[in-house]
Structure formats: structure tokens, C-alpha cells
C-alpha positions, -999 to +999 in steps of 0.1 A: -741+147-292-702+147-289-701+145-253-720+114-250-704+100-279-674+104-260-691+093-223-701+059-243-664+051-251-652+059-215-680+037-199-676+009-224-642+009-218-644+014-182-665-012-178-640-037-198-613-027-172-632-037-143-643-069-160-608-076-165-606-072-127-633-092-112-643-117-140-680-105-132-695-107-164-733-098-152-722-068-132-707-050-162-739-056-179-759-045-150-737-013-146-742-009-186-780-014-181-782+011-149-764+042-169-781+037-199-815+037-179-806+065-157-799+090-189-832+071-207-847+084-177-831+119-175-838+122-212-882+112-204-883+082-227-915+065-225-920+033-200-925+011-224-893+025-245-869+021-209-885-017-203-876-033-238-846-012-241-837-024-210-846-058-213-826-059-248-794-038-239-792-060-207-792-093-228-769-075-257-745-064-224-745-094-209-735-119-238-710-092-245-696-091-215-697-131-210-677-136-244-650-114-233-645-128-205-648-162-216-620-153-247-602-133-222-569-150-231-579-160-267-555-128-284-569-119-318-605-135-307-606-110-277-600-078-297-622-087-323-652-096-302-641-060-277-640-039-311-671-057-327-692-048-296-675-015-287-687-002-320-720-017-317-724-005-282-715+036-300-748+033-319 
């Protein structure tokens, strides 16, 4: 449990780098979407279980990933909305 714990933090925050760098928005969220379905996957979740959590973690990811980079240079805004979903995203 504590390794992916910590695997969730790296990738969450990984993925905030890179949207930091490219201003891509839906390929964080589609990079989100493909771990978490390749370790649903890996783990034999049920089909219908990896299509609606797909479909919901990829919206969830995507407005995330949109609102940061939209507040990019908003300060307090930014750090709210990164912490907010970065906890969120631990769960």
C-alpha cells in the first residue's frame, strides 16, 4: 500500500512538471488515465470497473489539469487548486 501511495505522489507531481512544460493539458490527463488503467489492468478489475473509472478519472484529470494550466500564473489560486486535486487524486 505504501509504495503506491508514494508512486501516486511521484506521477501526480510528475505529470504537473511536464504540464508546466508543454501547456498540454489533455496529455497529462491522458498519461494519468493510461497508468491508472494499466495497474487497473495488472490488478484484474472488471471491464466494466476500468470503462467508468476510466471515463471519470479522465474527465476528473482533465479539468484538473485544464485549471492549472489556465491559473498557471494566478499564485495562491495555483497552489490551492494543485493541493486540492493532489490530495484528491491520493484517494
Amino acid at each position: 500500500m505504501g509504495i503506491f501511495f508514494i508512486l501516486k505522489i511521484l506521477l501526480i507531481a510528475g505529470l504537473i512538471k511536464l504540464l508546466g512544460q508543454t501547456h498540454k493539458p489533455l496529455l497529462c490527463a491522458s498519461l494519468y488515465v493510461g497508468v491508472r488503467l494499466f495497474f487497473s489492468i495488472l490488478f484484474g478489475h472488471t471491464l466494466g470497473y476500468l470503462f467508468v473509472g476510466s471515463l471519470i478519472a479522465g474527465a476528473l484529470a482533465s479539468l484538473y489539469f485544464w485549471l492549472l494550466d489556465y491559473f498557471e500564473r494566478a499564485g495562491i489560486i495555483f497552489w490551492i487548486i494543485a493541493l486540492g486535486g493532489f490530495l484528491i487524486g491520493l484517494v
